[in-house]
N, C-alpha and C positions, 0 to 999 in steps of 0.2 A: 623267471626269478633272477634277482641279481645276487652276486657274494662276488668272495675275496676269493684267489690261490693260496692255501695256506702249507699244503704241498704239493710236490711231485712226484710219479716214480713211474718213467717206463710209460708208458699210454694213461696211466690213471693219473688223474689230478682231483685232490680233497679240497671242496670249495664250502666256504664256511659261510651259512646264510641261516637266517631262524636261530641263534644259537647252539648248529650243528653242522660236523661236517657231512657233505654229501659227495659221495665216491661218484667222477664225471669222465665220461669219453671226451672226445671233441669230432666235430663233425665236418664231414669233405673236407675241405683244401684246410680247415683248421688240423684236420688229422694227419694231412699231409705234410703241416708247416707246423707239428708240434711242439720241436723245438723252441720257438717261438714263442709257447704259452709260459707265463713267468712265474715262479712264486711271489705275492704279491700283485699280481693280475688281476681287476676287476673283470667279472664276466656275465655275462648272461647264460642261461642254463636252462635245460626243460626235461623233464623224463630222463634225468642220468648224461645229457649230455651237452657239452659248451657249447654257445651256438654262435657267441660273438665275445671279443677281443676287445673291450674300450678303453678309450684314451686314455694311456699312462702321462704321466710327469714326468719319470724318470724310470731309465733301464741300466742297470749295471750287467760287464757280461762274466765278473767273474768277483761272486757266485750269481745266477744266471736270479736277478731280482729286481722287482718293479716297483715304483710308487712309494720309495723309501724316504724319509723326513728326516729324520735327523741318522748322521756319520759320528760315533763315539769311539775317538782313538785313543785308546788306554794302553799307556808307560808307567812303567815303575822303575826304582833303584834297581831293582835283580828282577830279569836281566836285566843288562846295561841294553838302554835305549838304542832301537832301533829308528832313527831320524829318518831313515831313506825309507823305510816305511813310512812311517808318517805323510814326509813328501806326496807319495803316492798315492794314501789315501786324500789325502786334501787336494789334491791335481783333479784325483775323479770328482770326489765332493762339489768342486769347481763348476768341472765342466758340467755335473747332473745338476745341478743348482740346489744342490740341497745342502741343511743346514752342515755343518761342522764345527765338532766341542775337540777339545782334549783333557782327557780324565787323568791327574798325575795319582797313581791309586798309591798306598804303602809309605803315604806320609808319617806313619809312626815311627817307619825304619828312617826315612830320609828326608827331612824337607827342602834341603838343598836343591834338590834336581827341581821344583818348583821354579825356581829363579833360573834356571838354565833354559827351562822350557819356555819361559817369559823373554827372556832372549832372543830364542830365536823364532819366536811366533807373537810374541804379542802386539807386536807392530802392526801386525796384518787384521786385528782385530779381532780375535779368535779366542772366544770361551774358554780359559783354561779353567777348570776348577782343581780344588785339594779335595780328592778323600780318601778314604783309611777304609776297607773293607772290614778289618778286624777291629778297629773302633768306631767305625759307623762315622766316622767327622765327614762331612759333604756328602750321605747318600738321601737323606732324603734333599736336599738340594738336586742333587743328579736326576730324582725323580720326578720333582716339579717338570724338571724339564723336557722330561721322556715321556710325561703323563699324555692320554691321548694319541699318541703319536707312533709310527712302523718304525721302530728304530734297527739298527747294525751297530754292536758293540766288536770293535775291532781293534789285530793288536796283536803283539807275539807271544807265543804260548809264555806262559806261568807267569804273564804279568798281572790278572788276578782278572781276568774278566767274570768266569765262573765264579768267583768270590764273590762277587760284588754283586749277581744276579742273585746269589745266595741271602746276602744282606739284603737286597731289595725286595725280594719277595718270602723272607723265611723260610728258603729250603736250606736243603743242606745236599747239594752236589757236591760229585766231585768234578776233578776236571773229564770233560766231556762225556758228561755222563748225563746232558740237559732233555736232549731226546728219548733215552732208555726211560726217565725218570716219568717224564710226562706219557709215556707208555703209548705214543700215535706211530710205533712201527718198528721194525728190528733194522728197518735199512736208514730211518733218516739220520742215523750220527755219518754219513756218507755224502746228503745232500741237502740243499737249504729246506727249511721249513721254518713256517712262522708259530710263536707259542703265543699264548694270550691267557696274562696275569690279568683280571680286570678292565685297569682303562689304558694297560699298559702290553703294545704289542713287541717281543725283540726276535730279531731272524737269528736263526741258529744258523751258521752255513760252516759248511766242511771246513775244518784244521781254525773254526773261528778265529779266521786270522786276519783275512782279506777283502775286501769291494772293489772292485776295477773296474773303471769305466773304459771306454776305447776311443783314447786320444788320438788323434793325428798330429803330426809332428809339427803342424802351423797353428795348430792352437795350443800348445806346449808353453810358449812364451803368454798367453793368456789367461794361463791357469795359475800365474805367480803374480796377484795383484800390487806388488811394490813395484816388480819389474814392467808390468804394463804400463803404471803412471809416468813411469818416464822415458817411454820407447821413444816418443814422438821427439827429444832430443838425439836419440842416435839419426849418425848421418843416414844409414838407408833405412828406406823405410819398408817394414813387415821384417827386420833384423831378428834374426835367431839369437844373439848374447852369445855365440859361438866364435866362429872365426873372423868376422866382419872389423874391418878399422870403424876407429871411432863411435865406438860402443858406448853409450852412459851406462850401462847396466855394470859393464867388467871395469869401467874408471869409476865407478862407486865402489864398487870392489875392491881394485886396488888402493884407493883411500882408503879402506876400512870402515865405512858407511854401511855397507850390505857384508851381509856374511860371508867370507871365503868357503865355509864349510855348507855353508844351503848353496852358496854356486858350484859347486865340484860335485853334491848330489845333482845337481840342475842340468850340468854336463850330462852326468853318466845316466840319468832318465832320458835326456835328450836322446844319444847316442843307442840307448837300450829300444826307444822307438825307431829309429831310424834304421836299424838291421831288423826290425820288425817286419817295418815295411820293404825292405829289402827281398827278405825271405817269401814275401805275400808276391812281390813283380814277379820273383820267377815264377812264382807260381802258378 
């Protein structure tokens, strides 16, 4: 039989096929490379246990999730926007190829920050919608969009994700209370798991905050498609936008063409990869 990973914990994996979960080992070298087996994992299965691993699209390693479609980064006025997230998330977005929106949620408090967000992302082409969790403005648009689809709503706590899951499907959570609620186990508000509204699947993953992909420091400049389009002006080529003379990216910059503030986050993800890797050599 074939199904999905819908969770994990420990040696057992709940693989959802027939409309039901079925509790699965994995077998030989799959047992031994467990880690490995991802929530969101297509697999095959027989008598209770995995027997093969098929080809994903996309692997995030942090929270540890496969075959994801659309990246959902929700900001609001309160708190004040975390931008170097975002970066982050849309870096991995990038590199896993998969979709990325940004949800500006709490329109009723602020519209403002709408245009700040258009700012400094919408040049790059990027989904922003308006909605309002506690007036419903843009959820069923957000839904359109998710319909079908393994989505990751991600983003800093109390910017309203659990609201807006609430709005979308008429519950009434609190904050992180999405796992207890759906009642598939007392450990997954700890670890990802996928829930399934209908035609609509969203991964819950620990402190629902995060998706990481695992960038290497040469595809860093790759993952900032303004900055790719005009690499092939700086004088060296495969240029990081870091220290190198005659950089287009940092003299767009200093004109005020590109953002000062997305290049100083661009920097410090740079630099934050780079003792990454650092730490990995001695290792």
């Amino acid at each position: 039989m074939k199904g999905q990973v819908y969770k994990a914990h420990s040696n057992s994996y709940y693989v959802w096929c027939d409309q039901k979960l079925h509790k699965c080992g994995a077998r030989g070298v799959l047992k031994l490379r467990g880690s490995e087996i991802c929530v969101g994992d297509y697999v095959t299965f027989e008598k209770g246990v995995i027997t093969a691993v098929l080809d994903r699209r996309n692997r995030f390693i942090r929270p540890n999730v496969a075959n994801v479609d659309v990246i959902v980064a929700v900001i609001s006025p309160e708190p004040k926007p975390d931008y170097y997230l975002v970066d982050k998330l849309l870096i991995s977005a990038i590199k896993e190829d998969v979709e990325f929106l940004i949800a500006v949620n709490k329109t009723d408090v602020d519209k403002n920050l709408v245009d700040k967000v258009k700012n400094e992302y919408g040049h790059l082409g990027i989904d922003i919608m308006e909605i309002s969790a506690k007036s419903m403005e843009g959820i069923d648009d957000l839904k359109e969009k998710l319909k079908g689809r393994l989505a990751v709503l991600a983003g800093q706590s109390a910017a309203g994700k659990t609201s807006i899951i609430n709005s979308m499907f008429g519950l009434e959570l609190k904050t992180g209370e999405l796992s207890e609620k759906i009642q598939r186990g007392k450990h997954t508000t700890t670890r990802s798991e996928i829930f399934e509204f209908g035609e609509y699947k969203i991964v819950d993953s620990p402190g629902f905050a995060v998706i990481e992909a695992m960038v290497n420091i040469d595809e860093l400049p790759e993952c900032y498609p303004d900055y790719f389009e005009v690499a092939s002006e700086c004088k060296f080529r495969g240029c990081s936008h870091i220290s190198e003379p005659d950089c287009k990216v940092k003299e767009l910059v200093n004109n005020g063409k590109f953002s000062e503030d997305r290049y100083r986050r661009y920097v410090e993800i740079y630099n934050e990869i780079s003792k990454r890797r650092e730490v990995y050599e001695k290792d």
